[in-house]
C-alpha positions in Angstrom: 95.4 69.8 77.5 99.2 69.2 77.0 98.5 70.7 73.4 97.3 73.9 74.7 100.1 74.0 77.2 103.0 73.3 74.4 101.1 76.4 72.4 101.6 78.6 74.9 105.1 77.9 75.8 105.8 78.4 72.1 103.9 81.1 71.7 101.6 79.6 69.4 98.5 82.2 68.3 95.4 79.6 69.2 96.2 79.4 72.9 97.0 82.8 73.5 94.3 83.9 71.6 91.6 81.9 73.9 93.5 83.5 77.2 93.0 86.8 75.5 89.3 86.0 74.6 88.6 85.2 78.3 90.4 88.0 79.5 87.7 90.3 77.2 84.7 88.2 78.3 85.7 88.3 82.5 85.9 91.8 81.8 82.8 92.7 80.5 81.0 90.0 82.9 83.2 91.9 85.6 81.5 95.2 84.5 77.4 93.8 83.9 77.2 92.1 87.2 75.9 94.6 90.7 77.1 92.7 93.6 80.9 92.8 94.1 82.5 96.3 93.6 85.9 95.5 93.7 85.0 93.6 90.5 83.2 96.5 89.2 86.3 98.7 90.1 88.5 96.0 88.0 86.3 95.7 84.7 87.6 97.9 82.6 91.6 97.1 83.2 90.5 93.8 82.7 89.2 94.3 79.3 91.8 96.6 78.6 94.8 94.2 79.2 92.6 91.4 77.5 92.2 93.7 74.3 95.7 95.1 74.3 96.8 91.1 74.6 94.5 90.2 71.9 95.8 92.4 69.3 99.2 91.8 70.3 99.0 87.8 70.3 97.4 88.3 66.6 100.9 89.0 65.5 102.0 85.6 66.9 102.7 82.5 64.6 100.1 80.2 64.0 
């Protein structure tokens, strides 16, 4: 855990990479699932920011 939390502090690819991922995968389990609206309203920001995120944080260091 403290290895993930050094990554992101240094802005280390891996880490950021996985908060990216989840980011991609709330959104598209925000936008598949019919009960709550507001998370249906939210899906597709969500995997916006977590796409934009991803191919921004592919540029980081490894």
């Amino acid at each position: 855990m403290s290895n993930f939390i050094t990554g992101l502090l240094r802005l280390k690819r891996g880490p950021w990479e996985m908060v990216a991922t989840l980011l991609i995968a709330l959104g598209v389990f925000m936008l598949m699932q019919p009960f709550v609206m507001w998370a249906y309203t939210y899906s597709f920001i969500t995997t916006l920011i977590g796409t934009v995120m991803f191919i921004i944080v592919s540029h980081f260091p490894e």
